[in-house]
C-alpha positions in Angstrom: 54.1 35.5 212.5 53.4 32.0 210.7 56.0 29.6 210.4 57.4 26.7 208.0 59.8 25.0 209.5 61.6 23.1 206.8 64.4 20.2 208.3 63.9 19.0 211.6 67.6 18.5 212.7 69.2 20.1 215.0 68.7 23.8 214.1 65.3 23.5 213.3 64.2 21.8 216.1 65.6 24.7 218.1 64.8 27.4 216.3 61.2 26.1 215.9 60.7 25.9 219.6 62.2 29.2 220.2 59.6 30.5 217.8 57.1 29.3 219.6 58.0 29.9 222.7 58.5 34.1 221.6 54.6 33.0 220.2 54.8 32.9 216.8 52.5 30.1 215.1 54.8 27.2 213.4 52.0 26.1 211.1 53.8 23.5 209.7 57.0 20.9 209.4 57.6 20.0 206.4 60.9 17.2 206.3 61.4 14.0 204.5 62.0 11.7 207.2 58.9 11.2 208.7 59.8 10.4 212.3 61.9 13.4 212.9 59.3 15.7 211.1 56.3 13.8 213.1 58.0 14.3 216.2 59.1 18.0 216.1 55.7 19.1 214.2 54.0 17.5 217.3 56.1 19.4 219.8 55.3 22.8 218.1 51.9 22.0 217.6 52.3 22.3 213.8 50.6 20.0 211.0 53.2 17.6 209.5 53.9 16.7 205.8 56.9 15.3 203.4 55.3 16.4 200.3 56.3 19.6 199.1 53.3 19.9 197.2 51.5 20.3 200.1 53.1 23.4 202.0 50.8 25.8 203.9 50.4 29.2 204.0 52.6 30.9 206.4 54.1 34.2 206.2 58.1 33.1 206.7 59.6 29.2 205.4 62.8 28.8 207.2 64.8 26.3 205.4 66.8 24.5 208.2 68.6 21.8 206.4 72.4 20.3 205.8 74.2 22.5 203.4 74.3 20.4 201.0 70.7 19.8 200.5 69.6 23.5 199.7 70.1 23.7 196.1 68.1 20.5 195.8 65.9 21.0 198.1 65.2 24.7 196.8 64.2 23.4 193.5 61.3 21.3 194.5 59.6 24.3 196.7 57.2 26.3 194.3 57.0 29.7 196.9 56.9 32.8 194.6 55.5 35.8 196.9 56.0 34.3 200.2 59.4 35.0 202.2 61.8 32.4 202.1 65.4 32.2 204.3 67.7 29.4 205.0 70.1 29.0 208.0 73.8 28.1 206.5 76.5 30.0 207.5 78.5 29.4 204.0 75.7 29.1 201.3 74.7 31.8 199.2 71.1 33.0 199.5 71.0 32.8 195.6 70.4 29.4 196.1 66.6 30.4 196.7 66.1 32.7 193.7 64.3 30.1 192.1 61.9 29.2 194.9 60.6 33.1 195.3 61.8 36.5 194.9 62.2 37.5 198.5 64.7 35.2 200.0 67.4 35.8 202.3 69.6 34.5 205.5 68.9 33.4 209.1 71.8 32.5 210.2 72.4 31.0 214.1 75.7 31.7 214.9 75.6 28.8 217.6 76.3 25.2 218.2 73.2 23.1 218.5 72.2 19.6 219.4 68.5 18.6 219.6 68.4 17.4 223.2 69.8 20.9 224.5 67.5 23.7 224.3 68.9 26.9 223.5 68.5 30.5 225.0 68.4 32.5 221.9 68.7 35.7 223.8 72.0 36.6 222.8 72.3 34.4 220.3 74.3 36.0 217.4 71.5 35.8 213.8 73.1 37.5 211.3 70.6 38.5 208.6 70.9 38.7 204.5 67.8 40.0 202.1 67.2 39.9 198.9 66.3 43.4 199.2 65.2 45.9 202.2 61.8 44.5 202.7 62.9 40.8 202.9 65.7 41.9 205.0 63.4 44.2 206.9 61.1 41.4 207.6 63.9 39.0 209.2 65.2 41.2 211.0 62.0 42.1 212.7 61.5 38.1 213.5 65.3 37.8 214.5 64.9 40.1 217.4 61.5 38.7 218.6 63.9 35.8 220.0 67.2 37.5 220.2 68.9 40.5 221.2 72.0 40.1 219.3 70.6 40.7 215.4 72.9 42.0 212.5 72.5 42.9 209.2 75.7 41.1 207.4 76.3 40.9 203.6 77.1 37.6 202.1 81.1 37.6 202.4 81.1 39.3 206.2 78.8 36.0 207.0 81.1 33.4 205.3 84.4 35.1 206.7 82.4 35.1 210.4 82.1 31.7 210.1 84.9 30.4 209.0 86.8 32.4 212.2 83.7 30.1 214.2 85.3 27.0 213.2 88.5 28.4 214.6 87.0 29.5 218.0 84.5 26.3 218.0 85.1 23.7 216.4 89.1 23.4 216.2 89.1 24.6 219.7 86.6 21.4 220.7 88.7 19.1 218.8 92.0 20.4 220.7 90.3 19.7 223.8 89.5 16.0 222.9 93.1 15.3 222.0 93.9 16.6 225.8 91.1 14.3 226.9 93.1 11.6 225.3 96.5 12.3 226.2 95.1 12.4 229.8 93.3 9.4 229.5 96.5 7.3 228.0 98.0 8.3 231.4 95.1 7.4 233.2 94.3 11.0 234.1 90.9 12.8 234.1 90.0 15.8 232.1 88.7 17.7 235.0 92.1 18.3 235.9 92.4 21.0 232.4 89.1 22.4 233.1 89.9 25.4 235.9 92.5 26.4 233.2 89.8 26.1 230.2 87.7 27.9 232.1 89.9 30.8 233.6 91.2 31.5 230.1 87.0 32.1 228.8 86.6 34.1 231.2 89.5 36.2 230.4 88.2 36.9 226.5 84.9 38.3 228.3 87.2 42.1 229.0 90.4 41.2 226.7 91.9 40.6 223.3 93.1 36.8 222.3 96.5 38.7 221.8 96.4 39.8 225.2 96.2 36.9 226.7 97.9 34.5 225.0 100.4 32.1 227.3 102.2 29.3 226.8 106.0 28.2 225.9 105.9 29.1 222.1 104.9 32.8 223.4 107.8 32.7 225.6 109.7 31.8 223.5 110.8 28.7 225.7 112.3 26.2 223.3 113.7 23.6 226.4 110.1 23.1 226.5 108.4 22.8 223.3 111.3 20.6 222.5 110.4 18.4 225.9 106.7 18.4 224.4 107.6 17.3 220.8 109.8 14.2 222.6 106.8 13.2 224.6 104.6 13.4 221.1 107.5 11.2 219.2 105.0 8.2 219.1 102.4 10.1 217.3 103.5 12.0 214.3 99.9 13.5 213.6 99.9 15.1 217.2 103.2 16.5 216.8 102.5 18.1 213.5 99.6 20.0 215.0 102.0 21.1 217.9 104.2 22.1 215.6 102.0 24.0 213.6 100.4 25.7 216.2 103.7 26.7 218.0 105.3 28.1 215.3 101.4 30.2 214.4 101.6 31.4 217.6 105.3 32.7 217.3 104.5 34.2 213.9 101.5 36.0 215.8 103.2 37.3 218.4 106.3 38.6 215.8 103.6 40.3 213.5 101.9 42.0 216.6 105.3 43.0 217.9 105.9 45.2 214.8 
């Protein structure tokens, strides 16, 4: 197929490579910043341009921007015909009504950063239409450069990733307040990481439930007690402990019943 790549961020720098790379033409980048558009347009071998008066032909623009930029950013493209998706995992693919008729959702369910390519192969893309041959057609590009492609409506996608902030991104953010507490004691990370690791490897044949450790679990209040002393300097860090603890407790109750 031939490919717009609109943004040239993190997701579209990714997803334009693994286009190319499945050998689909990216026939253009279009992206206001000129240096990050120049520089992914060249990698792609794709023409360049920050005027969206002057969008090429292709048969698929993928809008790979910040959230918050779609709506305006759907305004200014003139598209009607030509099939137009855009890759947030919360936005409605309303917001492209305007820009054509057949619009829809390409949606990465993966972290990405520009300077680490990503193998798309089992990539989660979970894919909206604005009817069956919009949805038809993304779906056939989705699985050119993954094998893990699902049709989703638009609350399944927003629900999916809101439970990816809790498995990502709180999870990450967890693990840099260990790096911290270590590091205030003058003790490395790689001490947690056996454990971090052991415990993802475990999810690969069980349940979360299933595997759940830890004092709150056990219902071992000596040591969450200890814990909260040690944390007595930082009420912000015992608040999440607490939190947690008592989430984990009220889990374990409601699976018990």
């Amino acid at each position: 197929m031939r490919i717009s790549i609109i943004g040239a961020g993190n997701v579209a720098t990714n997803m334009a490579l693994a286009f190319k790379k499945a050998g689909h033409e990216i026939v253009q980048v279009y992206n206001r910043s000129n240096n990050a558009g120049e520089e992914l347009a060249k990698a792609v071998g794709a023409n360049f341009t920050s005027n969206a008066d002057e969008l090429a032909d292709a048969d698929i623009y993928l809008i790979a921007v910040k959230d918050d930029v779609i709506s305006e950013l759907a305004q200014l493209l003139q598209l009607e015909g030509k099939t137009v998706a855009h890759t947030s995992g919360t936005q409605s693919k309303n917001l492209l009504n305007k820009t054509s008729s057949l619009f829809g959702i390409f949606y990465p369910l993966q972290t990405m950063k520009k300077n680490r390519k990503v193998d798309f192969k089992n990539v989660p893309l979970l894919i909206e239409g604005s009817d069956e041959v919009t949805a038809t057609k993304l779906e056939a590009l989705a699985k050119t450069i993954s094998q893990n492609v699902h049709r989703v409506d638009e609350q399944q996608r927003q629900w999916i990733h809101v439970a990816a902030v809790f498995a990502n991104n709180f999870t990450n953010h967890l693990y840099g307040i260990s790096e911290s507490l270590l590091a205030e004691h003058a003790l490395p990370f790689e001490i947690l990481k056996p454990l971090i690791f052991s415990s993802i490897e475990n999810l690969q044949n069980n349940s979360p439930s299933q595997i759940q450790t830890g004092p709150a679990i056990r219902g071992d209040s000596q040591t969450i007690e200890k814990h909260l002393q040690l944390l007595a300097d930082d009420v912000r860090l015992q608040k999440i402990y607490e939190v947690l603890t008592q989430s984990i407790i009220a889990s374990a109750a409601q699976n018990h019943k």
